[in-house]
DSSP file (Angstrom, degrees, kcal/mol; ACC not computed):
  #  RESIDUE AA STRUCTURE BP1 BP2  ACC     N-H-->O    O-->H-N    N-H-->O    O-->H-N    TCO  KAPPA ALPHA  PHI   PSI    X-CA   Y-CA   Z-CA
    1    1 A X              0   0    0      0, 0.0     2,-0.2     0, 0.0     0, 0.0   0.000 360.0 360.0 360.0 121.5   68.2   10.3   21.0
    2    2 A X        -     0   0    0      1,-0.1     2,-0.6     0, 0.0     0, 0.0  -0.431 360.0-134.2 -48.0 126.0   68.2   14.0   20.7
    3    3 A X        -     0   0    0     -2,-0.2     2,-0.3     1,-0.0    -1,-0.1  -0.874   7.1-150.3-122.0 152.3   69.0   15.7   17.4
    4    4 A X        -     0   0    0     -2,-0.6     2,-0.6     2,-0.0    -1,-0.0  -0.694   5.7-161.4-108.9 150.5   70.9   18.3   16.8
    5    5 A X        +     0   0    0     -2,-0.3     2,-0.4     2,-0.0    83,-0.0  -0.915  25.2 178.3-114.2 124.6   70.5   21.0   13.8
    6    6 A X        -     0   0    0     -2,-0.6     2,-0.3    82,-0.1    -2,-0.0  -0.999  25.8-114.0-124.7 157.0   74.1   23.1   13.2
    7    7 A X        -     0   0    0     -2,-0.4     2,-0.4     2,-0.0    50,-0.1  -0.508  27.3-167.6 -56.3 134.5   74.9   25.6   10.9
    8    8 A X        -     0   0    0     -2,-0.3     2,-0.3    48,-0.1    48,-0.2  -0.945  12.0-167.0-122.2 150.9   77.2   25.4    8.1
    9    9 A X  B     -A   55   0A   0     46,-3.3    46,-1.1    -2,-0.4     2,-0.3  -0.987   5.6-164.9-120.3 140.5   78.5   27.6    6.1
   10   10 A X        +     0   0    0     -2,-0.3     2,-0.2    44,-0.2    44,-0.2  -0.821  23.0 175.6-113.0 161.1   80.4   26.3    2.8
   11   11 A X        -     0   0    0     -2,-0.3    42,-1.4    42,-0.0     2,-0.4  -0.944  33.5-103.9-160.5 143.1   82.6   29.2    1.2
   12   12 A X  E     +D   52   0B   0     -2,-0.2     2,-0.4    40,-0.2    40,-0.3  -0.571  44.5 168.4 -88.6 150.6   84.7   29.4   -1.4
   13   13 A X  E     -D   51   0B   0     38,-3.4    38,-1.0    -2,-0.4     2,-0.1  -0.932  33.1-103.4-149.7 161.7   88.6   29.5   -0.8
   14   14 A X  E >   -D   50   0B   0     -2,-0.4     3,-3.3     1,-0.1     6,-0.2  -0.439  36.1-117.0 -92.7 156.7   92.2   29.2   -2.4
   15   15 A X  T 3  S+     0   0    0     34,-0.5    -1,-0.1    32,-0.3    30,-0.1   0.884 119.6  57.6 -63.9 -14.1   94.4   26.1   -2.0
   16   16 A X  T 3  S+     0   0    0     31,-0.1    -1,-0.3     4,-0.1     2,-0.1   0.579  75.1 107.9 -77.6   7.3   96.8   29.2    0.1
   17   17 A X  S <> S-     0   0    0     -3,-3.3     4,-1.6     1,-0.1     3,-0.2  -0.554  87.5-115.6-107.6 150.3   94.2   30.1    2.4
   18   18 A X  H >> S+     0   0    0      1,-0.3     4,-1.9     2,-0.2     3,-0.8   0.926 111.2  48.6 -59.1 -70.1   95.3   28.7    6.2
   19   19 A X  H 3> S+     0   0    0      1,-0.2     4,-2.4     2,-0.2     5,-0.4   0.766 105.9  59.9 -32.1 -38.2   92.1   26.0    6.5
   20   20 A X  H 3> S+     0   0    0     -3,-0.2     4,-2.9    -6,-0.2    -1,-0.2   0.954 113.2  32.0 -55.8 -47.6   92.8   24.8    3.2
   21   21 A X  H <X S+     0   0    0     -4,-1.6     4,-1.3    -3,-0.8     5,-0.3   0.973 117.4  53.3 -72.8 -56.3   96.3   23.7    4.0
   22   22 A X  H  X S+     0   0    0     -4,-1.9     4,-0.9     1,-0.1    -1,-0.2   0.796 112.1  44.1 -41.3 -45.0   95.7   22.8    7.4
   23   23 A X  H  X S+     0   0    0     -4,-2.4     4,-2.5    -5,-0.2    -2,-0.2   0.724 110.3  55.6 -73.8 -31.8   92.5   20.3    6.4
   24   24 A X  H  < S+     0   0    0     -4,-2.9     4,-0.4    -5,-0.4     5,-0.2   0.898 111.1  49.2 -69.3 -29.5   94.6   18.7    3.2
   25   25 A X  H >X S+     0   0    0     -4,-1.3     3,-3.4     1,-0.3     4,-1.0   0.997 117.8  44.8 -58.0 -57.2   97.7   17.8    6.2
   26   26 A X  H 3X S+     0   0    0     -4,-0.9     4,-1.1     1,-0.4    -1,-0.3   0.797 114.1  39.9 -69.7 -40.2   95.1   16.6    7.8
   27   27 A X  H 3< S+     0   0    0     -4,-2.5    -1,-0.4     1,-0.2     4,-0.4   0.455 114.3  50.6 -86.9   5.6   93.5   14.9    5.4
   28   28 A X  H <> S+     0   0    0     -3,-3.4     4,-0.6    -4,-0.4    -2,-0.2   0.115 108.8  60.4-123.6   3.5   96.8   13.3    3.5
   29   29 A X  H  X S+     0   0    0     -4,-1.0     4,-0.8    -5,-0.2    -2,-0.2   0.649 103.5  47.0-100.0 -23.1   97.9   12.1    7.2
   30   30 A X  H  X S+     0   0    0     -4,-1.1     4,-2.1    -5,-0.3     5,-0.2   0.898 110.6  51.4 -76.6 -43.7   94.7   10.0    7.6
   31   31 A X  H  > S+     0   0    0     -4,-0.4     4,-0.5     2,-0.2    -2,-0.1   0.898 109.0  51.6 -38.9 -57.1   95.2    8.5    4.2
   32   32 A X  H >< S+     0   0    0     -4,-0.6     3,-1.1     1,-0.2    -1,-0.2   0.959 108.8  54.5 -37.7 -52.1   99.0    7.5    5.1
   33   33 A X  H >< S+     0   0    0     -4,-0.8     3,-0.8     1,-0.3    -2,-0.2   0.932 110.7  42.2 -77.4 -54.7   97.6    6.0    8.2
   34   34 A X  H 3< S+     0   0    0     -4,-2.1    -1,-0.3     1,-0.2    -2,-0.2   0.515 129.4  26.4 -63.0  12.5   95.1    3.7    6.1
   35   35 A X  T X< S-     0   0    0     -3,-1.1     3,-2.1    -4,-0.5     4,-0.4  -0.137  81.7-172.9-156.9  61.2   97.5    2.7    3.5
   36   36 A X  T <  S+     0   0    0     -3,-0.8    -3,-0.1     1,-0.2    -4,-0.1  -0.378  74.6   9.5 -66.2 132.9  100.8    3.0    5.1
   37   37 A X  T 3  S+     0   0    0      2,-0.3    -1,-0.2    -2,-0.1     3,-0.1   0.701  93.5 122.2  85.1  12.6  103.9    2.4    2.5
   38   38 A X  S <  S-     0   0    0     -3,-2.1     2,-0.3     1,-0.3    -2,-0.1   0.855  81.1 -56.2 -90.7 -10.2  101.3    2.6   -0.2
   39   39 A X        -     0   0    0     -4,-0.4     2,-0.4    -7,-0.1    -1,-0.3  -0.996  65.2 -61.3 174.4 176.6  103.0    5.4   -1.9
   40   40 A X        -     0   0    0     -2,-0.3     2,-0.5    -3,-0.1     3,-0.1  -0.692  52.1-125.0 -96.3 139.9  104.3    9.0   -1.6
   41   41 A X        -     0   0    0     -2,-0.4   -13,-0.0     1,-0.2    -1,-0.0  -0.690  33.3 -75.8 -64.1 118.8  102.1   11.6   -0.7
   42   42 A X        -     0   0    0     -2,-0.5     2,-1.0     1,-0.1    -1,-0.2   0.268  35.6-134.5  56.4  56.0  101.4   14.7   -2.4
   43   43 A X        -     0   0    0     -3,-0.1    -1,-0.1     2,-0.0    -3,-0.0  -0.485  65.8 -38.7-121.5 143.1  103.5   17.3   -2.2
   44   44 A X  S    S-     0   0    0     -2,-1.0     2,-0.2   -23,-0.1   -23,-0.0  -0.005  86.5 -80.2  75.0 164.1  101.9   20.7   -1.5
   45   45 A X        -     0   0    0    -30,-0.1     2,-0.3     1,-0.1     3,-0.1  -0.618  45.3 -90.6-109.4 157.9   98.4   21.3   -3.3
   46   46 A X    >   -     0   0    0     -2,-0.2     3,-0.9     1,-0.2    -1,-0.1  -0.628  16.9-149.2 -77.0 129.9   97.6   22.3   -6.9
   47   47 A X  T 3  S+     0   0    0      1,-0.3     2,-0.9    -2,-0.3   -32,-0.3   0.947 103.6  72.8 -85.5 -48.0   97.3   26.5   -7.1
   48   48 A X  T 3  S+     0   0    0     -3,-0.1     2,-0.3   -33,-0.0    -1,-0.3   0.336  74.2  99.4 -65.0  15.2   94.7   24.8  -10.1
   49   49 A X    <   -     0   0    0     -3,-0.9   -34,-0.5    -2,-0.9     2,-0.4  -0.716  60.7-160.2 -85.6 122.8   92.0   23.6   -7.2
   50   50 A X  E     -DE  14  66B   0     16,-0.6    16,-1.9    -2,-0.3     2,-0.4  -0.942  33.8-169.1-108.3 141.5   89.0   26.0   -6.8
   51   51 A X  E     -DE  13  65B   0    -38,-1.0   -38,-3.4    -2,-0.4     2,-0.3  -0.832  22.1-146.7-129.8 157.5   88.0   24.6   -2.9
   52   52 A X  E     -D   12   0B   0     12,-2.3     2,-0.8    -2,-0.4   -40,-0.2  -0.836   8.2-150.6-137.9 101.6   85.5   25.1   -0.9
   53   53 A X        -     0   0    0    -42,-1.4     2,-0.4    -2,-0.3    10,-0.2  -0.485   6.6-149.7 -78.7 110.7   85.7   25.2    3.0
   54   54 A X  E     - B   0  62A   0      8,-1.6     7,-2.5    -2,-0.8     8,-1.5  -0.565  23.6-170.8 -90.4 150.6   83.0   24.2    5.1
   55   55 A X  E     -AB   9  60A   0    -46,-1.1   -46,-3.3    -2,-0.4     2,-0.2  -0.948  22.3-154.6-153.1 133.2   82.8   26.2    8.8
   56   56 A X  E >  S- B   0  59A   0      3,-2.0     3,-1.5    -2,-0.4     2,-0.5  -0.957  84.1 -41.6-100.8 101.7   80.9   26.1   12.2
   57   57 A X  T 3  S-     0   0    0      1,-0.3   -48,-0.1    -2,-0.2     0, 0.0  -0.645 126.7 -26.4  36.5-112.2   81.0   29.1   13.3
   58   58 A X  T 3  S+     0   0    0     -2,-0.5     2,-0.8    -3,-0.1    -1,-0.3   0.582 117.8 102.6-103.2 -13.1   84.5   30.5   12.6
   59   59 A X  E <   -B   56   0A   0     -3,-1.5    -3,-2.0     2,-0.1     2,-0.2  -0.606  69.1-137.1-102.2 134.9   85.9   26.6   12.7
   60   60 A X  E     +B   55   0A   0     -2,-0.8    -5,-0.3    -5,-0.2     3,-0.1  -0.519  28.5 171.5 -76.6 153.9   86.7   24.9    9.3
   61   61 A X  E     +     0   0A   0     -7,-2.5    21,-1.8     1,-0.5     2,-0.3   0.074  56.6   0.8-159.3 -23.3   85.4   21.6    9.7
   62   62 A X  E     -BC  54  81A   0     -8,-1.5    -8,-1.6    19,-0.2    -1,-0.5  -0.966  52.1-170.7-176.0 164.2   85.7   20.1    6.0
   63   63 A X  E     + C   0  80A   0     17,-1.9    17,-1.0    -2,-0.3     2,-0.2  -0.865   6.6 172.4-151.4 171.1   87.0   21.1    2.6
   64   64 A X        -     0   0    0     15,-0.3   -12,-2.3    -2,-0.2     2,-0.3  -0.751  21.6-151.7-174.3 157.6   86.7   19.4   -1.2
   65   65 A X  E     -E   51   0B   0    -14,-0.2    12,-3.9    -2,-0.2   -14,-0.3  -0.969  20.1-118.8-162.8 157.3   87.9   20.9   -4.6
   66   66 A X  E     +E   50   0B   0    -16,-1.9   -16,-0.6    -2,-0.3     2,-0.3  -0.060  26.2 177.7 -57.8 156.7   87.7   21.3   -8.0
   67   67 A X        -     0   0    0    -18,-0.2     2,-0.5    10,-0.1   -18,-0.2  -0.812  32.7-113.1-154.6 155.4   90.6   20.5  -10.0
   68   68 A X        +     0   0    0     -2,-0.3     6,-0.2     6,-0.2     3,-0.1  -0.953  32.9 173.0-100.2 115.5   90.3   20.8  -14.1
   69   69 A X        -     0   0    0      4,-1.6     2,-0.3    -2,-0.5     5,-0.2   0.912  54.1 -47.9 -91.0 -71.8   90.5   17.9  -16.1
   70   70 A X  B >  S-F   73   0C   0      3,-1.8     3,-2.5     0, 0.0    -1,-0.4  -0.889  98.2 -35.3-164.8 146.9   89.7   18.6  -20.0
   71   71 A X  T 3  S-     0   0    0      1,-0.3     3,-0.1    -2,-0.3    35,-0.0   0.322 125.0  -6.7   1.5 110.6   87.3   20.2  -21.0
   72   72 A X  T 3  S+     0   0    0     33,-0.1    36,-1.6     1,-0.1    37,-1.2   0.892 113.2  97.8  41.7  23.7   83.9   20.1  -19.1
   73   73 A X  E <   +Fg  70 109C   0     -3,-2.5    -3,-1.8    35,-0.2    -4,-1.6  -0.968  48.6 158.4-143.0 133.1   85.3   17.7  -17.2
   74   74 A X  E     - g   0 110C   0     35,-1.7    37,-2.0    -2,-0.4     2,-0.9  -0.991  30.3-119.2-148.5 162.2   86.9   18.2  -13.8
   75   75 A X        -     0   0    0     -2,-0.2    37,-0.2    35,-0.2   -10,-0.1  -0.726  13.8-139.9-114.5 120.8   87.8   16.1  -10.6
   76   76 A X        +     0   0    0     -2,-0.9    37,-0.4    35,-0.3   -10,-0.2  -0.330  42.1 153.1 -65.2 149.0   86.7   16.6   -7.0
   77   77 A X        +     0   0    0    -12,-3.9     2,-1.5    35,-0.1    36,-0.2   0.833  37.0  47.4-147.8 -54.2   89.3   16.1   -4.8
   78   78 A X        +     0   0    0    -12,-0.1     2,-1.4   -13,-0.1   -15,-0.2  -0.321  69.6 170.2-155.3  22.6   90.9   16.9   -1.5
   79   79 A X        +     0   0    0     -2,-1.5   -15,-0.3   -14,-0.2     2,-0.3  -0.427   9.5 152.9 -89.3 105.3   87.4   16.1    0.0
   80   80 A X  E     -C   63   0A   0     -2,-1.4   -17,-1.9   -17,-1.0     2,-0.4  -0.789  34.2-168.9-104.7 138.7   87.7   15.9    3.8
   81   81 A X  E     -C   62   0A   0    -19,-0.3     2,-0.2    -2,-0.3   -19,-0.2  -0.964  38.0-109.7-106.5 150.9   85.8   16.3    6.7
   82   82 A X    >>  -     0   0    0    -21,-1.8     3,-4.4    -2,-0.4     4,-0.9  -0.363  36.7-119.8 -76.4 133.4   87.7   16.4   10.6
   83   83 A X  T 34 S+     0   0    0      1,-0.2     3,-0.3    -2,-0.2    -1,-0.1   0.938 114.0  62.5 -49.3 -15.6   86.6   12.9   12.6
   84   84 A X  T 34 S+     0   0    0      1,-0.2    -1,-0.2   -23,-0.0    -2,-0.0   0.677 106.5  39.3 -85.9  -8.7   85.1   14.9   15.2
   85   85 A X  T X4>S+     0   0    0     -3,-4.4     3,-0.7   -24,-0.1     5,-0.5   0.400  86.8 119.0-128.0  10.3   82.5   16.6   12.7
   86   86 A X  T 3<5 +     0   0    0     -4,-0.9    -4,-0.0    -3,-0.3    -3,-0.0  -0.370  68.0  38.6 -74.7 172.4   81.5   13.3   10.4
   87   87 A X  T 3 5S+     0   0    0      1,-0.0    -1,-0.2     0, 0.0    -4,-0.0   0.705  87.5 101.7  66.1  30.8   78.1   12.2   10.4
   88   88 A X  T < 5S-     0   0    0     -3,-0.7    -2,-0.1   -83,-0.0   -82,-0.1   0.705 101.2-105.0-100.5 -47.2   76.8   16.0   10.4
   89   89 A X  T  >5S+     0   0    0     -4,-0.4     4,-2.3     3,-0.0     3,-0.3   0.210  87.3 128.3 135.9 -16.5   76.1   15.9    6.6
   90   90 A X  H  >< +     0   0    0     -5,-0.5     4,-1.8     1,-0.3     3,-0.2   0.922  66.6  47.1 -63.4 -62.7   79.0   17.9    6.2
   91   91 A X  H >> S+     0   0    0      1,-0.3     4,-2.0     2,-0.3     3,-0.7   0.823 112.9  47.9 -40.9 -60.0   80.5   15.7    3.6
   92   92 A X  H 3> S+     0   0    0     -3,-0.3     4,-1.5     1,-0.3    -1,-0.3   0.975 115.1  47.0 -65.9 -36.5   77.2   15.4    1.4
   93   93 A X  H 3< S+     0   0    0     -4,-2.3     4,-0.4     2,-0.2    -2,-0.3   0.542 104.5  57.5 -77.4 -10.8   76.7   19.2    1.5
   94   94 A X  H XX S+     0   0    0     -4,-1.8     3,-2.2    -3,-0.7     4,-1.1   0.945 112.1  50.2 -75.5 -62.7   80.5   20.0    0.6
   95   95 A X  H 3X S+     0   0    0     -4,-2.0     4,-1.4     1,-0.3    -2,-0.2   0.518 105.2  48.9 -50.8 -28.0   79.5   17.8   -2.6
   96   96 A X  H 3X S+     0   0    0     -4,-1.5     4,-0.8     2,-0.2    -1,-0.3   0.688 111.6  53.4 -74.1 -23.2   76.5   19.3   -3.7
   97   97 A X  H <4 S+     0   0    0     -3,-2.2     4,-0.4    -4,-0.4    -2,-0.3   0.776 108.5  48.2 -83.6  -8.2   78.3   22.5   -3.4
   98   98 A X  H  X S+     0   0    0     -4,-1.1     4,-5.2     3,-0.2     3,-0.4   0.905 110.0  49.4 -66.9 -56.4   81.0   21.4   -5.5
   99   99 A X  H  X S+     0   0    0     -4,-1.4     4,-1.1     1,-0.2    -2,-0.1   0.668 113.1  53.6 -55.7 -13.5   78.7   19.9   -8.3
  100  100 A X  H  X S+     0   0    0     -4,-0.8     4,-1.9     2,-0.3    -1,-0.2   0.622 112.1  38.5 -88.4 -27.7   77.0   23.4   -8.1
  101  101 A X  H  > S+     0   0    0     -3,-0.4     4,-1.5    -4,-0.4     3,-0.5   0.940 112.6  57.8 -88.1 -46.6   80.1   25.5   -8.6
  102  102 A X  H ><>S+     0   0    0     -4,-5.2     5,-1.0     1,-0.2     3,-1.0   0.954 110.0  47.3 -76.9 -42.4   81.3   22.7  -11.3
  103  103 A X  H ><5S+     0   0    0     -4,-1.1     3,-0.9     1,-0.2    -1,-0.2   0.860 110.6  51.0 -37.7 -43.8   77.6   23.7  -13.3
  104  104 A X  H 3<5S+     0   0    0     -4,-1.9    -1,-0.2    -3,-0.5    -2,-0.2   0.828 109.8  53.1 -68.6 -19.2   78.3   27.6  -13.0
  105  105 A X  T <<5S-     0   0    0     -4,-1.5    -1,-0.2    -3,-1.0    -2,-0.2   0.007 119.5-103.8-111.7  39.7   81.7   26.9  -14.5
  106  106 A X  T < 5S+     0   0    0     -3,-0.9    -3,-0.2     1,-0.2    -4,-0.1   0.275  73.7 141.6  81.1 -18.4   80.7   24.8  -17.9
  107  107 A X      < +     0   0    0     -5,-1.0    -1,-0.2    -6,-0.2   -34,-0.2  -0.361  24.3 172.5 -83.6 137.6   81.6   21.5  -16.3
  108  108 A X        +     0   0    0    -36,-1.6    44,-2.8     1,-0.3     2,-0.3   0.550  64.5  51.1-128.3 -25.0   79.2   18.5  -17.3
  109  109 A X  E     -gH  73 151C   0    -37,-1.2   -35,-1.7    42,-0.3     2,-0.3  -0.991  59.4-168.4-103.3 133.6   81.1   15.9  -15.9
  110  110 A X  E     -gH  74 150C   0     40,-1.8    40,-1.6    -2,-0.3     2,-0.3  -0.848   8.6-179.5-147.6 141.1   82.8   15.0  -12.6
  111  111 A X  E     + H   0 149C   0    -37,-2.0   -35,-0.3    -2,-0.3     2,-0.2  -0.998   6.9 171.8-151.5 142.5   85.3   12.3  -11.7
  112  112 A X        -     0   0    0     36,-2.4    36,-0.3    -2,-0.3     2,-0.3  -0.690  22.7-124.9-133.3-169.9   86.9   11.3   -8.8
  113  113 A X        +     0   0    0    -37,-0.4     2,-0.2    -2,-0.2    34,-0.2  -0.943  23.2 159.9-141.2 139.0   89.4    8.7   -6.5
  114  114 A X  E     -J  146   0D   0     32,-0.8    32,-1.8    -2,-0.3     2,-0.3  -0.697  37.1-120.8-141.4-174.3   88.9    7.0   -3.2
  115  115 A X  E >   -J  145   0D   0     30,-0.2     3,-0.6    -2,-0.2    30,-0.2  -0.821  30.5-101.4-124.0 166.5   90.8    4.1   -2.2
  116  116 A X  T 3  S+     0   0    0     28,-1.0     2,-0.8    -2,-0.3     6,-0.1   0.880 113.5  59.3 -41.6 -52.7   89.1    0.5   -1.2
  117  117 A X  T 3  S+     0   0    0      1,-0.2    -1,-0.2   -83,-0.1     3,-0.2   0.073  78.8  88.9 -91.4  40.8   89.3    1.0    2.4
  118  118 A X    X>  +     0   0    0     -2,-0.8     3,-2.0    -3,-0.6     4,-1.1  -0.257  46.1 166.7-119.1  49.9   87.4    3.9    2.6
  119  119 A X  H 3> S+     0   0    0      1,-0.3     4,-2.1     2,-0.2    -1,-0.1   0.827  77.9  49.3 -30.6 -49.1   83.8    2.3    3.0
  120  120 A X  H 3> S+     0   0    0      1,-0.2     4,-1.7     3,-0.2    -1,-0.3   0.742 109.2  51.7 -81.2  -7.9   82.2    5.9    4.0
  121  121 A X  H <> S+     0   0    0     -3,-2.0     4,-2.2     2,-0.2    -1,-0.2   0.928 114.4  41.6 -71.1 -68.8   83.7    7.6    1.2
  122  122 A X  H  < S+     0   0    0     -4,-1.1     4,-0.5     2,-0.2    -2,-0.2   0.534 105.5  63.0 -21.2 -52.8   82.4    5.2   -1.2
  123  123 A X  H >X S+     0   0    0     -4,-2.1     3,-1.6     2,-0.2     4,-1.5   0.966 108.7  41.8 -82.0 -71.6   79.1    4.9    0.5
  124  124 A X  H 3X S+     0   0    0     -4,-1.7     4,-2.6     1,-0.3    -2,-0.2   0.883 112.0  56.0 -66.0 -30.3   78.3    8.9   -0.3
  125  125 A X  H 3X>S+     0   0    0     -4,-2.2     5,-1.2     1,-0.2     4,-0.6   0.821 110.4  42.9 -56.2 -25.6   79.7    8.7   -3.7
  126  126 A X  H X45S+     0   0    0     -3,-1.6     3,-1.1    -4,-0.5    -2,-0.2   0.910 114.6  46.2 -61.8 -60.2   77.5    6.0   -4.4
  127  127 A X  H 3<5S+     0   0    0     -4,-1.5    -2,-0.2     1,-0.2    -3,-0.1   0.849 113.8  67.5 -51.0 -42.1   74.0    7.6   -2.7
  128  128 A X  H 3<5S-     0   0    0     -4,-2.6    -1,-0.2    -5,-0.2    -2,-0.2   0.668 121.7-106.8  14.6 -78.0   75.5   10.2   -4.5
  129  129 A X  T <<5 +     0   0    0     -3,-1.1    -3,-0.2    -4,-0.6    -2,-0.1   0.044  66.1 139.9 125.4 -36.3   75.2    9.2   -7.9
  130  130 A X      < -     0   0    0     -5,-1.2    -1,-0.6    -6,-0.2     2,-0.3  -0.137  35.2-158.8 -39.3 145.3   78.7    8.3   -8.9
  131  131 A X  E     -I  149   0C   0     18,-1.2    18,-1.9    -3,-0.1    -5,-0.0  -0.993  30.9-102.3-145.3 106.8   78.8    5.2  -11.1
  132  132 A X  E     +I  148   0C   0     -2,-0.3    16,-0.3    16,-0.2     2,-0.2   0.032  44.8 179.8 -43.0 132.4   82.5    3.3  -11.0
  133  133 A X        -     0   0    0     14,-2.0     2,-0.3     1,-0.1    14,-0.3  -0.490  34.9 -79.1-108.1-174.7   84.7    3.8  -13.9
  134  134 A X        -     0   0    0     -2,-0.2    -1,-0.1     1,-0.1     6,-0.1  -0.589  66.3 -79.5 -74.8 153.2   88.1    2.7  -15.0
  135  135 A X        -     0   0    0     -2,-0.3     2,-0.2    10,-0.1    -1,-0.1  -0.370  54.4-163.3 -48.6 142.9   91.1    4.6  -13.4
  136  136 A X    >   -     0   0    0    -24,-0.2     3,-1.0    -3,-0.1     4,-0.2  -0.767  45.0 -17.2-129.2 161.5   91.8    7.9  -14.9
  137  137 A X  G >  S-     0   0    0     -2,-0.2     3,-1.4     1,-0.2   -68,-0.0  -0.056 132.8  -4.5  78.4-147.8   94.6   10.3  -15.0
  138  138 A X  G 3  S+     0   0    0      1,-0.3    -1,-0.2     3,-0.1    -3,-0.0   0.259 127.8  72.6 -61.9  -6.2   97.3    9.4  -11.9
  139  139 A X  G X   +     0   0    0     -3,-1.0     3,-1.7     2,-0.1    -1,-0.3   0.804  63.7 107.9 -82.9 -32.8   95.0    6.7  -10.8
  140  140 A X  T <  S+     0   0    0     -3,-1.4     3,-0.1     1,-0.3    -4,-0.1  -0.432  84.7  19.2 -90.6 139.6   95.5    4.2  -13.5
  141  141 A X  T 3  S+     0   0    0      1,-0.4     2,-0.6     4,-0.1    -1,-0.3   0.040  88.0 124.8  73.9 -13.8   97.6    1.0  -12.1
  142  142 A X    <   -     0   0    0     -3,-1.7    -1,-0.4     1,-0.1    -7,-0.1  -0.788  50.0-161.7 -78.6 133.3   96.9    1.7   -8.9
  143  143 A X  S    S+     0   0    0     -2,-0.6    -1,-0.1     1,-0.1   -27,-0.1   0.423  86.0  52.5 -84.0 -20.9   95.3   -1.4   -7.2
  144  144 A X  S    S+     0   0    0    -29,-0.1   -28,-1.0   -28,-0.1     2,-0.2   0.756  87.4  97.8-102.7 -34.6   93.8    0.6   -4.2
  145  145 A X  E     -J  115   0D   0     -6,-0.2     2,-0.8   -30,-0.2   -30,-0.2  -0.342  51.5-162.8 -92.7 159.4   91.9    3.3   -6.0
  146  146 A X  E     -J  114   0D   0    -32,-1.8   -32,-0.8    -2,-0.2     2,-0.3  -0.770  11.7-163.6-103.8 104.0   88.5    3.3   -6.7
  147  147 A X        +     0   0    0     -2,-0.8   -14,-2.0   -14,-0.3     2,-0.3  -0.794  12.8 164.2-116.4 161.0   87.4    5.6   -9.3
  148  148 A X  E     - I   0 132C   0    -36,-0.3   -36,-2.4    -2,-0.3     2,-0.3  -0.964  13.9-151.0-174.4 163.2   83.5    7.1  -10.4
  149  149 A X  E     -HI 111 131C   0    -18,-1.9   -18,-1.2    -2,-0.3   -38,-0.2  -0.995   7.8-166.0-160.1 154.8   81.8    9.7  -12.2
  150  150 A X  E     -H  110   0C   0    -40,-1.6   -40,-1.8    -2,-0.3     2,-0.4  -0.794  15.5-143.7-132.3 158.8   78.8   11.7  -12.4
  151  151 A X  E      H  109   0C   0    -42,-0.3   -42,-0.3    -2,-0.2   -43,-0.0  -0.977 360.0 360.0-119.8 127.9   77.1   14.2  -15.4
  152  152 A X              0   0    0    -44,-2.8   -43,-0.2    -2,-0.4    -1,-0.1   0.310 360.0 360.0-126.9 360.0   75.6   16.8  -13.5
């Protein structure tokens, strides 16, 4: 098999900017579809999300953001890639730029949510570094999510 090298570029961007909004639909419409009836979605994104959009040439291609927890502590969230672009890397390389941006900004800890039936999700948080916790925050009583944390 031939491999292929692409460029990314990850950039930072505000939850208004058109990719942002466009990748979160996208990405809270896939969720529905694995866990239909499990709950209301979302609605609209928190202006407190610093994001980061990942791009092949001029198309975005994946997003994840910061959200502010407590002090030094914040949670990635919204972290997507489009089915057509997994298994690039995109996904691990949105997440080291997240942990990078959460270092410049005082933040020592990092926490997240994924749901059970999200094996590939799981799987990079894990290679990762992420360690399961209890449910935090919005999480706690929910039966599907899966929650983990890192000190970076």
């Amino acid at each position: 098999m031939k491999r292929i090298s692409v460029l990314i570029d990850i950039a930072p961007a505000t939850p208004y900017d058109r990719a942002v909004i466009e990748l979160c639909a996208e990405q809270q419409a896939e969720i529905e579809a694995r866990y239909p009836g499990a709950g209301e979605a979302p609605k609209g994104i928190d202006p407190q999300i610093d994001f980061l959009v990942a791009r092949i040439g001029d198309e975005a291609v994946g997003c994840g953001g910061l959200r502010p927890l407590e002090p030094r502590v914040a949670e990635v969230t919204r972290m997507y890639v489009r089915p057509a672009h997994r298994g690039q890397g995109i996904s691990r390389r949105l997440l080291q730029s997240l942990e990078e941006l959460a270092r410049t900004r005082g933040v020592r800890t990092l926490r997240l949510e994924t749901g059970d039936l999200q094996p590939e999700s799981i799987g990079l948080y894990q290679s990762s570094g992420y360690r399961r916790i209890p449910a935090f925050g919005p999480y706690i009583g929910n039966i599907l999510s899966l929650c983990f944390e890192k000190h970076v």
